[in-house]
C-alpha angles and dihedrals in degrees: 000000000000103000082043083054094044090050089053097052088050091045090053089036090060090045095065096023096121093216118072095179098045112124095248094049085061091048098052096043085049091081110353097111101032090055088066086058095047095049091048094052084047090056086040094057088036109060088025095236096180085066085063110099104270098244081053098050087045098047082048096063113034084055086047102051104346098062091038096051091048096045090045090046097048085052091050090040088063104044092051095057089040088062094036116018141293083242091087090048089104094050097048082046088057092054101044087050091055091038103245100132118233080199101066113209080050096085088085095079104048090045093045090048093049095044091049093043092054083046096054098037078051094054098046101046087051142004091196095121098206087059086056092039095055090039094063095031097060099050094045090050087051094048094049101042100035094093086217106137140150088291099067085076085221102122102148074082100048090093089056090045096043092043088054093053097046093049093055086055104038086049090058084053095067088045088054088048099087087036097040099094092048097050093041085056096060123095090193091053085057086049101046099036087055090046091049098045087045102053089033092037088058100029076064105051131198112002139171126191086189092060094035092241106143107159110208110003099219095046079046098053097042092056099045090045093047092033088065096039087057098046091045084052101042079048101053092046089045089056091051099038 
């Protein structure tokens, strides 16, 4: 809940810093949203949520991101037509059908619920944990390598491309869940894992996950992967001070 609380300031921080292009604001975006991934595939893995009966696990999480995005993107839908027109309403509609999210920030539901949903149908139809490891591997590699990004102009396809990348995280999430006491409790690991997202969060430069820019995808995993163990650590030290 810390190091989630940590990643919305910084999400809101990076949202109204002036400079796009200052040294902290790439920092932050280096691993910000995939943290969110990370954590969730953490709590996944934690409270064992594929145990959980299908329809359950279904009702879960339509109330939990389904329902809000709707509800977020049909508030957004009408402002927006209030201030420039009910003229553009079909096409907000559209995007809100396909997931895409006219409201922007929005993309995160829909991307969270359909990587989650690949994750726990992945987990109930095998436990052979090369099958799930492969499964998630391959989509996040073909996210991150694809080249495909915000300027191809094809954004029907942003909800594939986002999803791929989310299940990769939230899947190393699950793999973090049976270490993740013993790295929270390290001081070293807060001090290495700083040290790490930040090298790898500037060598990188400028990223969005939103966009699907990621730069270069290993400088782009290592930070995200560090950035959150950081923030999980610094967490974790912040609870108990």
């Amino acid at each position: 809940d810390f190091a989630k609380g940590i990643c919305m300031i910084f999400i809101v921080f990076g949202h109204i810093f002036p400079s796009k292009a200052h040294p902290v604001l790439i920092y932050v975006y280096s691993f910000h949203v995939p943290a969110f991934f990370i954590i969730s595939g953490l709590l996944l893995e934690y409270t064992k949520e594929y145990q959980k009966p299908l329809l359950e696990l279904a009702k879960s999480n339509i109330l939990r991101l389904l329902v809000p995005y709707i509800c977020f993107e049909t508030i957004y839908n009408v402002i927006y037509c209030c201030f420039n027109g009910f003229f553009n309403i079909g096409w907000l509609m559209w995007q809100t059908i396909i997931l895409y999210g006219a409201g922007l920030a929005t993309w995160f539901l829909p991307v969270l619920f359909a990587s989650k949903a690949y994750l726990l149908l992945l987990k109930k139809i095998t436990h052979n944990q090369v099958v799930i490891c492969l499964a998630c591997l391959i989509p996040f590699c073909f996210a991150l390598f694809s080249g495909f990004d915000d300027s191809t102009g094809q954004w029907k396809l942003y909800i594939l491309f986002r999803t791929c990348n989310a299940i990769g995280f939230l899947w190393i999430g699950t793999l973090l869940c049976q270490y993740i006491e013993k790295i929270t409790d390290s001081k070293i690991i807060l001090a290495i894992s700083l040290m790490v997202s930040i090298i790898a969060g500037l060598a990188n430069g400028r990223i969005s996950t939103y966009s699907m820019f990621y730069g270069n995808p290993l400088l782009y995993f290592i930070a995200a992967v560090s950035g959150t163990l950081m923030l999980l650590c610094f967490g974790k030290h912040i609870k108990h001070a």
